[in-house]
N, C-alpha and C positions, 0 to 999 in steps of 0.2 A: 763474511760468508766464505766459505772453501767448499772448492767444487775439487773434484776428483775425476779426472777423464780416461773414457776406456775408447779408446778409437778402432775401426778398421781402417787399416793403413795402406790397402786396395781402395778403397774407395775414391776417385779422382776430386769430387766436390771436398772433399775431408779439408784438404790444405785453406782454401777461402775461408770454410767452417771456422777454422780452428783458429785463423786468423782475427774472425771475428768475436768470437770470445776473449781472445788473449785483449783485444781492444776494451771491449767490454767490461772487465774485471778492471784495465786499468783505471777506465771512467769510475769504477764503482765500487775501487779500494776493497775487492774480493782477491783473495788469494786461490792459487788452480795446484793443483796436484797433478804432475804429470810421469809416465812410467818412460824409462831409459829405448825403451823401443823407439817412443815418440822425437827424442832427442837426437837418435842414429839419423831417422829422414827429414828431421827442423834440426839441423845443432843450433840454428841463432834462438833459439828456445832456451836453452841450458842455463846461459849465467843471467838471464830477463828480470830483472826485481816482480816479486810476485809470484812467482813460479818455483814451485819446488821441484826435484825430480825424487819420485819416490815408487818404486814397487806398486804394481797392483794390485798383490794381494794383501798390502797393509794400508792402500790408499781410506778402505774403510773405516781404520781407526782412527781417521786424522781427519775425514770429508764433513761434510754437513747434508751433500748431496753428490752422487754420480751421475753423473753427465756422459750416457751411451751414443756416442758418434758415428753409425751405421744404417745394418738394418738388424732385424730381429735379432739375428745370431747374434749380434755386437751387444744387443741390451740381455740377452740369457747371460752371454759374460761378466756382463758389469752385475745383475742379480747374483753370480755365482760369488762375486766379488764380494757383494754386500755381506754376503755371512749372515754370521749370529745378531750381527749390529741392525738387521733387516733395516738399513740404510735406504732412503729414500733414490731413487734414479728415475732420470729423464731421459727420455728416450729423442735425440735427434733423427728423423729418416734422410738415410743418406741413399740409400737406395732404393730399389721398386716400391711400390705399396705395401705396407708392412702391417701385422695387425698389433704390434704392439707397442710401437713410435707414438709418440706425443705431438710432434713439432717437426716443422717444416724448416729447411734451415736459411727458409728469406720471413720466418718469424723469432728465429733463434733469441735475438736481444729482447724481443716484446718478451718471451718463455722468461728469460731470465730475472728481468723487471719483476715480473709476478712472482718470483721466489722469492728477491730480495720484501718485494711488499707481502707476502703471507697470503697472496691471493690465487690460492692454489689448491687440489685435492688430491686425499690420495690415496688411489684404488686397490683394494687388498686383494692377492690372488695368493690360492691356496698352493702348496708345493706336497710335495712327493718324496716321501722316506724308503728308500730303498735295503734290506740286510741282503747280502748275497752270504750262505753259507759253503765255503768250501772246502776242501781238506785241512779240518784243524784253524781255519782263520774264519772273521767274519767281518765282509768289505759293508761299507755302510755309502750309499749316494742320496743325496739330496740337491733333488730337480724341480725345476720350475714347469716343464715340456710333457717328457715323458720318459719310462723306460721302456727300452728295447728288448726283449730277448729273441736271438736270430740265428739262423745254422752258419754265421759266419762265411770264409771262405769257401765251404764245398757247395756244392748243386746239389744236396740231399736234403730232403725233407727230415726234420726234428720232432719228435712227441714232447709237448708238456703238459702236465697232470695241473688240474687250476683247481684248489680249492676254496672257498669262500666261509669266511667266518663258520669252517671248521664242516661245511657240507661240500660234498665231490659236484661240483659244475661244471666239466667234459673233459675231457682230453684232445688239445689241438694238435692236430697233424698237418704240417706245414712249412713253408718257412720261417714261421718265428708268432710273434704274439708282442703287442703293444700295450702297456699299461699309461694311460693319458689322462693328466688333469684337465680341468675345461682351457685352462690357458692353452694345452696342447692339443685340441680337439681341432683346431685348424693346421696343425702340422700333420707330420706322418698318419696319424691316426685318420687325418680327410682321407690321404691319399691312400688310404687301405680300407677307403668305404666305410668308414663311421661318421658319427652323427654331429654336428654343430652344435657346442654346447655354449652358453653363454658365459664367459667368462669368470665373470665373479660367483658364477653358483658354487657350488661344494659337492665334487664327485669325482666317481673313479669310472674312467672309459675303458672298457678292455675289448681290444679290435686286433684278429685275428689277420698274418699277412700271408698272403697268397693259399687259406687254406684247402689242406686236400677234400675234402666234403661239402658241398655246396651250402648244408646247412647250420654251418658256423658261420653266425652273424655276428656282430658289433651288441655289446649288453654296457648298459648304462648302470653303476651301483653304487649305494649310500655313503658317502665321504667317511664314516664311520669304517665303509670293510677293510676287511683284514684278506688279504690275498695272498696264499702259498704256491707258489708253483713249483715246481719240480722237472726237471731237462732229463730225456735222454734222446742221444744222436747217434747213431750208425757209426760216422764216424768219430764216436766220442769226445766228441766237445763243440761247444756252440760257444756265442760271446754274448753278455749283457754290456748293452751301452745307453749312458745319460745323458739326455738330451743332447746329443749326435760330436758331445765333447770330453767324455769319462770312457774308457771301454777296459772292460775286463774281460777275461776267457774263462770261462768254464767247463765242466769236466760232468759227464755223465751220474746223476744220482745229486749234484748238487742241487738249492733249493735256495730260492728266493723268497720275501716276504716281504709286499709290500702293504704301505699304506699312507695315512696321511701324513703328510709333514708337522713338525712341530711349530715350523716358522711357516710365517708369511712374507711371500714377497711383496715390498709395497713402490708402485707407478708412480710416477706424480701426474696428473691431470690439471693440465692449463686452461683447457677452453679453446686451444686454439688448432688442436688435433680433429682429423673427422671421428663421428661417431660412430661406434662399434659397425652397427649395423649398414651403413653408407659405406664402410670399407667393405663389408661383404658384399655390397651389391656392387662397390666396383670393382673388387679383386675375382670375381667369382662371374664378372658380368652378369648379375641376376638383372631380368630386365631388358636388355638389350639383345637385340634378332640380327641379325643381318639379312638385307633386303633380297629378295629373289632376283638371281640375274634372267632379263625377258632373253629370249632368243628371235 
């Protein structure tokens, strides 16, 4: 087996982690694929039998699985990684409670156990096909999260024109507008008032950010739509950004289209992560009150 590692290198637990894999793979005659970044802050890592040092953007050609050592951010990256190859990844929580980590990293060797024995599932979540049209080019992003469009750097509110499989459905006035798969429905898209959507369903969230009308709400639509938008800003130009790690600038009159991905991103599920729903009641504290202080 070859594992292919995408680490965050902030992380203080990360180094134990990583130690413990490296152990791991030599008990269990797997080979690890590691990126030159990893090597700068381990060099006794570099010349390790076992260990390759290889890029991470080509770690997918050569993986069997990625191995995300963080938290959420760290596994959209290693997904970004996976490409075309829609390469299976494992999500280690290195950090807070995270909704898309698999594993704990005082389960890490049981996770890996269950890879090498095939006793394992794996979760398909839909992605996000973005065209940005702009003067004479056409930028293409494919997101697991969500895309952004936003007034960028100025304090001025942006107009975007949204239309939907070809009928006019408003014109937001605001700072920007949110296009989220279910995966992304607990990212940006919460924190701009929309709706908890269960992950593996199939659908397009569009959640409106800070807008100027009180009656622009968050609309839920058929994983099928096709969604046009169209940007103009005061001060002529806003920026589209994918999932909070792609950003491009755009220019007044440009036009996005999004819709569903061709690929899927696929999780791997051990068993030994909490369940969806138990993450939300404890990242979200549903459930819990804090006691009345008496006087």
């Amino acid at each position: 087996m070859i594992l292919g590692i995408i680490p965050n290198l902030r992380k203080p637990e990360l180094g134990s982690s990583l130690q413990s894999v490296v152990e791991w793979s030599a008990s269990n005659s797997a080979q690890l694929l590691i990126s030159p970044r990893i090597t700068e802050h381990f060099p006794e890592l570099e010349n390790r039998s076992g260990i390759t040092v290889v890029a991470e953007e080509e770690m997918a050609d050569q993986a069997d699985f990625l191995l995300a050592m963080g938290g959420d951010g760290t596994i959209l990256a290693a997904l970004r990684h996976a490409g075309g190859r829609q390469l299976p990844v494992l999500g280690i929580n290195l950090g807070s409670l995270g909704f898309l980590a698999d594993t704990s990293p005082k389960h890490l060797a049981e996770a890996l156990d269950l890879l090498v024995a095939g006793t394992y599932e794996i979760e398909e979540r839909m992605t996000l096909e973005t065209e940005i049209h702009t003067s004479g080019e056409v930028h293409t992003m494919i997101v697991s999260n969500d895309v952004v469009v936003d007034k960028g750097e100025y304090s001025r509110v942006i107009d975007i024109d949204a239309v939907v499989g070809g009928e006019f459905l408003k014109r937001y006035t605001g700072d920007g507008l949110i296009i989220s798969s279910p995966t992304g429905s607990t990212a940006y898209a919460l924190a701009a008032g929309g709706p908890i959507v269960e992950p593996t369903m199939e659908a397009l969230i569009v959640a409106p950010i800070c807008p100027h009308m009180l009656a622009s709400r968050p609309i839920v639509l058929p994983a099928e739509s096709e969604i046009h938008l169209s940007v103009m800003s005061k001060h002529g130009s806003a920026q589209v950004t994918g999932d909070g790690q792609e950003r491009l600038l755009i220019e007044n009159g440009n036009t996005l289209i999004v819709r569903r991905g061709r690929r899927w991103n696929k999780l791997v599920r051990t068993g030994l992560g909490l369940p969806f729903f138990e993450v939300l009641r404890s990242k979200l504290k549903w459930g819990f009150r804090e006691p009345a202080e008496r006087s």
